[in-house]
C-alpha angles and dihedrals in degrees: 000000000000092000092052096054092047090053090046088051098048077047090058094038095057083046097054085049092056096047087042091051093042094050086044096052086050089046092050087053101050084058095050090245085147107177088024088069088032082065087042093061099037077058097053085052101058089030079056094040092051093045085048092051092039086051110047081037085055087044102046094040090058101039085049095048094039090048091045081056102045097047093047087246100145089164096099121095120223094180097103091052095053101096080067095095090185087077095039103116084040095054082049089059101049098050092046085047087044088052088057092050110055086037083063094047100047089052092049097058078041083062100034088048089051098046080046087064116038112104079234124101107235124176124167128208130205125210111233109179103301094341135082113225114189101252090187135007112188114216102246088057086055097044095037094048100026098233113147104224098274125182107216131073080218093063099041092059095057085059093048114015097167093055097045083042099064094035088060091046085066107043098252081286125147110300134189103175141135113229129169118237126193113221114203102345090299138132112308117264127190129228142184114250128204120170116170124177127226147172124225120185093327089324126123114213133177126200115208116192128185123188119181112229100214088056095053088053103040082057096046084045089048089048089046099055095040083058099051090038083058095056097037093051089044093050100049092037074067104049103039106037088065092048090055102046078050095051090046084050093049095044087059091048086055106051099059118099086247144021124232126213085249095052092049095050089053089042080056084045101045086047093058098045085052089046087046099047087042091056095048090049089045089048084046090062101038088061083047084056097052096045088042087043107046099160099224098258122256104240117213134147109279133186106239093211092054092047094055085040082054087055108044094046086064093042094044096094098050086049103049085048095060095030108256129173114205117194111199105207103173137112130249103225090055113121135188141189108242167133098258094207099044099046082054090056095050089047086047094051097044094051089051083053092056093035082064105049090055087059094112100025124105114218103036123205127182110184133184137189143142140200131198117220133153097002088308134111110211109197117188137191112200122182131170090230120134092284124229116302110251084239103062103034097111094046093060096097096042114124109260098357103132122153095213121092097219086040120109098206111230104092103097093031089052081042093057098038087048086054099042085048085058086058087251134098144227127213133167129223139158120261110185092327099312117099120233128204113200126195122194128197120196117226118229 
């Protein structure tokens, strides 16, 4: 506002010369001062040309900066044009306009690059009128599917006519559905579909992903095998990098003309590391064969009370030993569906894991229940122990994780495949500082 009302004062001032200079040069002449008036008027030419230039500069300067403005055209360069004071505040605009600009430009090729880039098709609508126009394709939806970026929702459907199909059906609203697409004519492949609807400043938009199933699988099976190659590897590099530093001992023993007393007692104590070792590694297989060679579970009604009797009778001793008390909380008219021996074994394993983790507390408590709801039997073991540690929660169920030394670390991985055998499910959570592992059983 300042700098306007200077400029409107150094406007009036060059005004006030000129008519000085005008009313001068006629006074000059009434008084016969010739050339004298002559010099007046040559002065009101160059006081008025120098008015005319300041003013279209003005003028030039601020319809080019204003349209540059107005048509999002931040090319041009002011910085010639900033000795001029008088734009000042409006140079400062635009910079600050300009700033803005190229910020939102350089995060939108960051998002592009990222969507780009995502092994997931997106493609985004925007609503024109009554008609939907693709605001953005990413490229993997336009590889993978072989659709050129189009900009019409009309020519995307003739490319895909039983996506854009099911999207009209319903009304281009939110969508979580699994549909199958054939690509090129090939064989059908089914893929995970999300479409959501928003609003952005008065715009609609809507969001269409598609995830291809076999990809997300064929991810979660290649984790899971470089996972288990990893333990694998790491279990028999144990075992066998010390069996072969002690046959390489025990070659070397050998092969002198005659064996000390010394030599014979480390040729008794390399023997046993290698029986030892041997045994771990065999053990180690053995936990691999029962989680390859799960036999399918022979489901019959089962009462749930005997089955944890059953339990508790083989697990009494191990209790009684580390002073447990083990409160059973179920009913007797609970049933389940279910392989009687396996669900023993689960039951067996989960109550060694508590047993465990009570290892270093005072007073111990083991307690079961169960409840049935909505076709379904929830079993839960609840003990007081020291609980999981929040970094390895999700590592629990791994083949072959334990946290114990003398532990072979399948228990709770051969616990969960037995139950998801049976169709059910386990899962472990904190309830007032005690963990609880739940087992359901689904009804059928």
């Amino acid at each position: 506002m300042f700098k306007t009302l200077q400029t409107y004062k150094l406007l009036f001032l060059r005004l006030l010369f000129i008519v000085g200079a005008i009313e001068l040069s006629i006074y000059f002449f009434k008084i016969n001062l010739l050339f004298t008036g002559i010099f007046g008027c040559c002065m009101v030419f160059l006081l008025i040309r120098e008015m005319y230039f300041y003013v279209r500069n003005f003028v030039l300067i601020y319809d080019k900066t204003i349209a540059s403005i107005l048509q999002n055209d931040f090319s041009s360069d002011f910085s010639k044009h900033k000795f001029n004071k008088d734009c000042n505040d409006l140079f400062v605009l635009y910079e600050t306009l300009k700033n803005k600009d190229n910020e939102q430009v350089s995060k939108d090729i960051i998002y592009r690059s990222i969507l780009n880039n995502i092994e997931t098709g997106v493609v985004i609508l925007q609503k024109q009128e009554t008609d939907w126009n693709i605001f953005l394709m990413n490229e993997y939806f336009s590889d993978h599917f072989n659709v050129p970026k189009v900009s019409k929702w009309k020519y995307l459907k003739n490319q895909l006519p039983s996506l854009c199909e099911i999207i009209e059906k319903d009304n281009f609203n939110e969508i979580k559905t699994a549909i199958e697409i054939s690509i090129n004519e090939q064989n059908r492949q089914t893929f995970v579909l999300q479409a959501s609807r928003t609003e952005i400043f008065g715009k609609e938009y809507f969001i269409i992903l598609l995830d291809s199933i076999q990809n997300v699988v064929e991810k979660k099976e290649k984790d899971a095998w470089i996972n288990l190659m990893k333990v694998i590897s790491h279990e028999l590099l144990n075992s066998i990098t010390p069996i072969r530093s002690i046959c390489q001992n025990l070659q070397d023993l050998v092969e002198q003309d005659s064996l000390s007393a010394e030599d014979l007692e480390d040729i008794k104590n390399s023997v046993g590391t290698m029986l030892r070792r041997s045994d771990h590694l065999q053990k180690f297989v053995e936990g691999y064969r029962k989680l390859a060679m799960l036999p399918s579970p022979k489901k019959e009604k089962t009462e749930l009370q005997d089955l944890v009797s059953n339990c508790l009778q083989v697990m009494n001793p191990l209790l009684r030993k580390a002073n447990i008390e083990v409160v059973n909380a179920i009913s007797n008219k609970l049933w389940i569906q279910a392989d009687s021996q396996q669900a023993e074994q689960v039951l067996i394993n989960l109550l060694t894991n508590s047993i465990n983790a009570l290892e270093n507390t005072n007073e111990k408590q083991i307690i079961i229940s169960a409840e049935a709801r909505e076709n379904r039997t929830f079993i839960k073991i609840k003990d007081n122990g020291k609980g999981i540690e929040k970094e390895i929660e999700d590592k629990i169920f791994l083949p072959f994780f334990t946290t114990r030394n003398e532990g072979a670390g399948i228990g709770l991985t051969l616990s969960k495949n037995i139950i998801e055998a049976h169709g059910g499910y386990i899962s472990h959570k904190n309830e007032s500082g005690k963990t609880v592992f739940e087992i359901c059983f689904i009804e059928m």
